[in-house]
C-alpha positions in Angstrom: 0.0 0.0 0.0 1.3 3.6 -0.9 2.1 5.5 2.2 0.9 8.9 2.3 4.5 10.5 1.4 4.9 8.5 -2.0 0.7 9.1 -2.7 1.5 12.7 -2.1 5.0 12.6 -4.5 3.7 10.5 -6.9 0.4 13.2 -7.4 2.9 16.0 -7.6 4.6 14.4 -10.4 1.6 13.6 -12.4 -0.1 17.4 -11.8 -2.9 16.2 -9.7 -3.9 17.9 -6.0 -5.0 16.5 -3.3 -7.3 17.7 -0.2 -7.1 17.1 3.5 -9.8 17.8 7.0 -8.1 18.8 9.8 -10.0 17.3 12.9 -9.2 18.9 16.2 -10.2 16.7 18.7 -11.6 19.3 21.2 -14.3 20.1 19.0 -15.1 16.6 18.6 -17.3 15.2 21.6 -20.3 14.5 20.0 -20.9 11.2 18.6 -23.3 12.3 15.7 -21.6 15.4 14.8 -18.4 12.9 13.9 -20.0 10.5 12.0 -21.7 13.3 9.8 -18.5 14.6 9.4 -17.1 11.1 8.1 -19.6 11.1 5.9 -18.9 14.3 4.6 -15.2 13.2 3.9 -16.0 9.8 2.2 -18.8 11.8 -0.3 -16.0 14.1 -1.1 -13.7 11.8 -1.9 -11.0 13.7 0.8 -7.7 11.9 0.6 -6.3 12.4 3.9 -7.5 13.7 7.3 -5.2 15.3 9.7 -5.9 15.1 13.4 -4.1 17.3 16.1 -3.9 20.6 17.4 -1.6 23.2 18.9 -3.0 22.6 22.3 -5.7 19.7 23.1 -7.4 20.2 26.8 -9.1 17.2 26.8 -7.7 13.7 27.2 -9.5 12.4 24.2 -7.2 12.0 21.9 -6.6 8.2 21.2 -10.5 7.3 21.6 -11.3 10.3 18.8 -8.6 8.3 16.7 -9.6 5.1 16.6 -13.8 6.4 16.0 -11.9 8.2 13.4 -10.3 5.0 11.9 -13.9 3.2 12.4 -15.8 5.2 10.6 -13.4 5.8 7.7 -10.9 3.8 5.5 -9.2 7.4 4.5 -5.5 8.0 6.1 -5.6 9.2 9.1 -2.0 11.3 9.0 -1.2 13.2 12.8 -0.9 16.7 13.0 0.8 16.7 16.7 1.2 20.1 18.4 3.2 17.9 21.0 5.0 14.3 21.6 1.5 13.7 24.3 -0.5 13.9 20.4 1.2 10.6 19.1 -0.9 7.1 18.9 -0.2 3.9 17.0 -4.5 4.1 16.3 -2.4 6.2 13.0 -1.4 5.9 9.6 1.4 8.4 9.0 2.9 11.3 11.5 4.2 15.0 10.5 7.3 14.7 11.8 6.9 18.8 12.2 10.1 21.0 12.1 9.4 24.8 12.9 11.8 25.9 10.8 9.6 29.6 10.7 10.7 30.2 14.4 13.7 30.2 16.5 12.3 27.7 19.4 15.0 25.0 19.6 12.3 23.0 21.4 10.5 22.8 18.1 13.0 22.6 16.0 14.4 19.8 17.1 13.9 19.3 21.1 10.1 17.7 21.2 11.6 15.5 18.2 13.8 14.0 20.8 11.4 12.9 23.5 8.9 11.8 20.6 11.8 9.4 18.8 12.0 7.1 20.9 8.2 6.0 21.1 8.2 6.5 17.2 10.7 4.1 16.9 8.7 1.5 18.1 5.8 1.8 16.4 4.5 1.5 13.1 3.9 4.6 11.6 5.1 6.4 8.8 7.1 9.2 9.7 7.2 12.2 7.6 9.7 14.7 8.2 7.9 18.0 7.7 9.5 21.8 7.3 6.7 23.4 9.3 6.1 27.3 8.8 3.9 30.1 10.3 2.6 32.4 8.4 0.6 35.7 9.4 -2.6 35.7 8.3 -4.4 38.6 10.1 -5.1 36.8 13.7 -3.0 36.2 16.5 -2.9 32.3 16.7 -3.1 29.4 18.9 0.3 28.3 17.4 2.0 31.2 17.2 1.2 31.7 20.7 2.1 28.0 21.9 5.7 28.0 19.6 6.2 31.7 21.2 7.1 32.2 17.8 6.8 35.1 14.9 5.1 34.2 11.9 6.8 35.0 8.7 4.8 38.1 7.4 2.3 37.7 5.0 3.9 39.8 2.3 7.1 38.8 2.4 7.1 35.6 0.6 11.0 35.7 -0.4 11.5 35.1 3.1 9.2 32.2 3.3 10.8 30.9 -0.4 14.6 31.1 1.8 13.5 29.5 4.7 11.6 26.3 2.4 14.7 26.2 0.4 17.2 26.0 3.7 14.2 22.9 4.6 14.8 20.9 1.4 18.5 21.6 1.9 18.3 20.0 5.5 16.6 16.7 4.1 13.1 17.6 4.7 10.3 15.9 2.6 7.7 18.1 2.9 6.9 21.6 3.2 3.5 23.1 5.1 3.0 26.7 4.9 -0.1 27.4 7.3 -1.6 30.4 8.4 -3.2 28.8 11.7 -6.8 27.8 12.9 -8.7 30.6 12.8 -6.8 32.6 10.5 -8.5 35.7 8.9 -6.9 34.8 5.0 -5.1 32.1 3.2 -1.3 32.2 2.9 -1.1 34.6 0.0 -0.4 33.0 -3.9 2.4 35.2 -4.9 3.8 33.1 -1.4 3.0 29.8 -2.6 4.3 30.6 -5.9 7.5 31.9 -4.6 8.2 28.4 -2.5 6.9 26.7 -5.7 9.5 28.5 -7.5 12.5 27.2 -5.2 11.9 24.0 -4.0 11.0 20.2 -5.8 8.9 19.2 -2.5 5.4 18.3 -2.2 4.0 21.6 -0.7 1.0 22.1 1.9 -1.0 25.0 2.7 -3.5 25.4 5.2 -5.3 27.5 7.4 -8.2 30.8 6.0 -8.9 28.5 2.9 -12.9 29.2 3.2 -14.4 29.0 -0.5 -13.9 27.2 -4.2 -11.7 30.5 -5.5 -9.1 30.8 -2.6 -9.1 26.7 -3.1 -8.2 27.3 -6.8 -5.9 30.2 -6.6 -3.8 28.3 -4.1 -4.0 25.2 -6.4 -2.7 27.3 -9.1 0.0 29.3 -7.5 1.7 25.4 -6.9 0.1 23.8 -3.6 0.1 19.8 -3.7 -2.3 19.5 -1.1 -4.7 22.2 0.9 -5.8 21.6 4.5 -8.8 22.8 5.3 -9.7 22.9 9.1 -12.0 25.6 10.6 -14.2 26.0 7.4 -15.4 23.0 7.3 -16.0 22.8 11.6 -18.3 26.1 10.7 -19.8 25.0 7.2 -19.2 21.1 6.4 -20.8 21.3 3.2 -18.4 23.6 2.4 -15.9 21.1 1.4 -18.5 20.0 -1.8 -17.2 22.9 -3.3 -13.6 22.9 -2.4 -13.3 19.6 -3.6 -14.6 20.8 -7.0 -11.3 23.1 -7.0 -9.3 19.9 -6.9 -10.8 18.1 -9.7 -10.5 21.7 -11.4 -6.6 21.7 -11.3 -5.5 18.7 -11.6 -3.7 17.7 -14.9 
């Protein structure tokens, strides 16, 4: 079976795009709502969902994953804020590498307390060049990482930083403007890290209709994350999906 790094490469290659839910488990303590949800994600033919956070508060974590996992036969890939957000009930793990901030501990100290349970399980491990971007609203994440995001309109410095990622060994590259963000991570952005780098890239975070979905398509995303849009509209994703199928090759 492909694993979700060569699924993602191999669509890259080939010009097609690819869509991803972010589930935060906080949000998801209601039985009904989740299964509506899943059904959501199987009708639209979503590739992957991403579960995590920047900062869960309740210890649900591993039973959301494994309803996830019932309910569904998509990948379930984690999105950890932390090395507490890692469970075996997975298909594939960010391996997430803040390479937007200047916090040791995320560039490479959690990554040391997480190895060692990593090691021993079975998950596909994706090493992932992780960066913040300022989309109008103070974030969760930015707050957590104690971090500054790189500025919206300054995407040479976000096309540097992705090419000193590639150059480290990274394998993918997420450019993500945070839950709750007020706007996407700009095109000319996207198309500047397109325009320097051979990796898959990701964007997520303020993607919240078809057009942004197809501009960020179009500008050179591999795969859009869409998180807080579809918490507030789930039938949202009917028409974001339609953006994919309109880009692809």
């Amino acid at each position: 079976m492909k694993t979700f790094y060569q699924t993602l490469k191999n669509a890259k290659n080939s010009g097609q795009k690819a869509l991803a839910v972010l589930l935060d488990p906080d949000k998801l303590r209601d039985q009904a709502s989740l299964e509506k949800m899943m059904e959501l994600i199987r009708h639209t033919k979503v590739d992957f969902v991403f579960v995590g956070g920047s900062l869960l508060v309740e210890d649900n974590f591993h039973e959301c994953l494994a309803k996830i996992k019932n309910l569904s036969s998509v990948p379930v890939v984690l999105f950890p804020g932390s090395p507490a957000q890692i469970s075996k009930e997975a298909d594939s793990i960010l391996f997430l590498s803040l390479i937007s901030g200047r916090n040791p501990d995320l560039l490479i100290g959690q990554h040391v307390v997480a190895a060692p349970l990593l090691k021993n399980m079975k998950l596909e491990v994706v090493p992932t060049g992780y960066m913040l971007v300022d989309c109008g609203n103070p974030t969760t994440a930015s707050y957590v990482s104690q971090t500054f995001p790189i500025p919206w309109n300054k995407p040479e410095i976000a096309a540097a930083t992705a090419m000193a990622g590639e150059m480290l060994g990274l394998s993918l590259i997420y450019l993500d403007g945070g839950s709750g963000a007020s706007k996407c991570v700009s095109e000319s952005m996207v198309k500047a890290v397109r325009s320097n780098v051979d990796l898959p890239i990701i964007v997520g975070g303020g993607i919240r209709d078809e057009a942004q979905a197809a501009a960020l398509y179009e500008a050179g995303a591999d795969l859009l994350v869409v998180g807080t849009a579809f918490e507030e509209e789930p039938e949202l994703l009917f028409s974001i999906s339609e953006a994919k199928k309109n880009r692809e090759v």
